[in-house]
C-alpha positions in Angstrom: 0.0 0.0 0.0 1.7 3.6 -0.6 1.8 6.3 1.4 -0.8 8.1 -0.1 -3.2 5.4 -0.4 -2.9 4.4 3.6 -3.6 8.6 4.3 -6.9 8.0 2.6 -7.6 4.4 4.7 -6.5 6.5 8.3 -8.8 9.5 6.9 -11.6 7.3 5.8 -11.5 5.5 9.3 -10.6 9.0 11.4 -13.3 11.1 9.3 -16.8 8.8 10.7 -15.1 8.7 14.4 -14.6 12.5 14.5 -18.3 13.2 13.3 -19.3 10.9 15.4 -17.6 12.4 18.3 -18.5 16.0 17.3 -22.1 15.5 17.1 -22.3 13.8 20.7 -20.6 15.9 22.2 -22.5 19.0 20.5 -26.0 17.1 21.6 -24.9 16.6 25.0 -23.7 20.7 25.2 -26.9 21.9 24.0 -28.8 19.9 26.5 -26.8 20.8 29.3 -27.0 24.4 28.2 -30.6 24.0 27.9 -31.3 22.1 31.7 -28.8 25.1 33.0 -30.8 27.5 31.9 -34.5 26.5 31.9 -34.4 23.8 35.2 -34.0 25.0 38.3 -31.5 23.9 40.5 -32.7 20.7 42.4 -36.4 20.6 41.1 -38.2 17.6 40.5 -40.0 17.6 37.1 -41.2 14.0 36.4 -41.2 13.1 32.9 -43.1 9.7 32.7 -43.2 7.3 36.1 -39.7 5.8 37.0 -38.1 8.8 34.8 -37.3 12.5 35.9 -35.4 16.0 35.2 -33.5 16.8 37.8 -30.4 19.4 37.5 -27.7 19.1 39.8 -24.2 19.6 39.8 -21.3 16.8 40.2 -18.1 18.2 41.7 -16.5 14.4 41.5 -16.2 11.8 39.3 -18.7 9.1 39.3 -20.9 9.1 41.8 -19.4 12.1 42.9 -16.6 10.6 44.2 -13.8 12.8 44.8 -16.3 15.9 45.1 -14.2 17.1 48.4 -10.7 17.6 46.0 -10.1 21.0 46.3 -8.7 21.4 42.1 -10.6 20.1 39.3 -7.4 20.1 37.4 -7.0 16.7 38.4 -10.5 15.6 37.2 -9.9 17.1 33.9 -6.3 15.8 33.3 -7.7 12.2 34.4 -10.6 13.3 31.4 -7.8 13.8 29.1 -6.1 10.7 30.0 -9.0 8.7 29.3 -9.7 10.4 26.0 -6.2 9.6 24.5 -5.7 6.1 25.9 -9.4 5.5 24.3 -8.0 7.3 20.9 -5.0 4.7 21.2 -7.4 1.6 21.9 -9.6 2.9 18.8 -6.6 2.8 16.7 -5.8 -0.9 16.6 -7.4 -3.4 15.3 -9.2 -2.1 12.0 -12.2 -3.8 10.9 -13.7 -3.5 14.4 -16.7 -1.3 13.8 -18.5 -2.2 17.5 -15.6 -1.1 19.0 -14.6 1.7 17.2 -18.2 2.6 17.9 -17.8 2.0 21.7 -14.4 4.4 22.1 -15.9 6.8 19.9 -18.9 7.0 22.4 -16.1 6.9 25.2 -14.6 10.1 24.1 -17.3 11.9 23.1 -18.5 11.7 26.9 -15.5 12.4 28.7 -15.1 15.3 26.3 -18.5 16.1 27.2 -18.2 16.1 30.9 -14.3 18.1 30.6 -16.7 20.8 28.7 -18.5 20.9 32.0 -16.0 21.9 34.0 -13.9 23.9 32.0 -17.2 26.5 31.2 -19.2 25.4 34.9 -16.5 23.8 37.2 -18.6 21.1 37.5 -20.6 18.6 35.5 -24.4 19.3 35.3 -26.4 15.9 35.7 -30.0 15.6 34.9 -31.4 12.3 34.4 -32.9 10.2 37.3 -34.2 7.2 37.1 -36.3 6.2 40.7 -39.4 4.2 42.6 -41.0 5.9 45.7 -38.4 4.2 48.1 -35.0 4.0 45.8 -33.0 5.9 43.4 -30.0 5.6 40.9 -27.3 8.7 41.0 -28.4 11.1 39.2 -26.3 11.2 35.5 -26.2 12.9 32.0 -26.1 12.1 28.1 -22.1 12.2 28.6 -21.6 9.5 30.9 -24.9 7.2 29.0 -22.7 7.8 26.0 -19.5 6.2 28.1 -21.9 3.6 29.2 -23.1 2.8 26.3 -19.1 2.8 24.6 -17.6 0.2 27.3 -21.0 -2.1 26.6 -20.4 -1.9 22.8 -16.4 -2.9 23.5 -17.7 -6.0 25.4 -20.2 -6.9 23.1 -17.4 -6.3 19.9 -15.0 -8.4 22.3 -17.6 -11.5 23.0 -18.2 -11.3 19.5 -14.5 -12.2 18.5 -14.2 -14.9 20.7 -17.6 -16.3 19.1 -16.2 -15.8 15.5 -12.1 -17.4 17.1 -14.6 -20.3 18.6 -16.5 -21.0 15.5 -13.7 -21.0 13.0 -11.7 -23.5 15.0 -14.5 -25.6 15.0 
């Protein structure tokens, strides 16, 4: 393969991740920009049963761990960290479009949530999912887009060792 012609294979590949990636992250900016600014603060507004809007702010990381450090910088170079080693991961192997899927979906919500707190200094969560006696953390399109990125990695995984499992049969 020449030079020229692996350029256009790395562009063809990069070009679908990056659009991806852009237009997450741009969803999960406008709805945070829309809950900060029509939600207020700590409100309950059901939306159907089980399923609510309800803006708060993490200081932390998940589950607001880490909420008492007194620098985010920390928080954001971890973000960073996790964007690049994702970038790396999404590299290698080609031909693994679940995957590629999955870190794409990674980045895009750690990117999301570094937005956050570079513009709020923290990370504006809005989605709560409860019953009358129990409720989950309260989260955002950023980190459903990381969930939803490390199940499509284990699914692309399981996947391979179905295909190494049949063709050794």
């Amino acid at each position: 393969m020449t030079e020229t012609s692996q350029g256009r294979a790395t562009m063809g590949r990069i070009f679908p991740m990056v659009t991806l990636v852009a237009g997450a992250v741009a969803l999960d900016q406008v709805i945070k920009w829309l809950v900060e600014t029509r939600l207020t603060y700590h409100e309950f507004v059901p939306v159907m049963p089980m399923l609510a809007l309800y803006r708060t702010w993490n200081e932390g990381i998940a589950f607001s761990l880490l909420r008492e450090m007194p620098d985010t910088w920390l928080l954001a170079l971890t973000a960073l960290v996790i964007v690049f080693v994702a970038y790396l991961w999404w590299r290698n192997p080609p031909g693994r479009g679940i995957a590629h899927v999955g870190y794409a979906l990674i980045i895009s919500g750690a990117l999301g949530n570094l937005i956050d707190r570079a513009v709020y200094g923290h990370v504006v969560d809005y989605i709560l999912f409860h019953t009358e006696t129990w409720s989950f953390a309260v989260f955002n399109l950023a980190d459903s887009f990381i969930s939803v990125g490390a199940a499509l990695i284990v699914l692309d995984e399981l996947v391979v060792v179905m295909r190494h499992r049949k063709s050794r049969q």
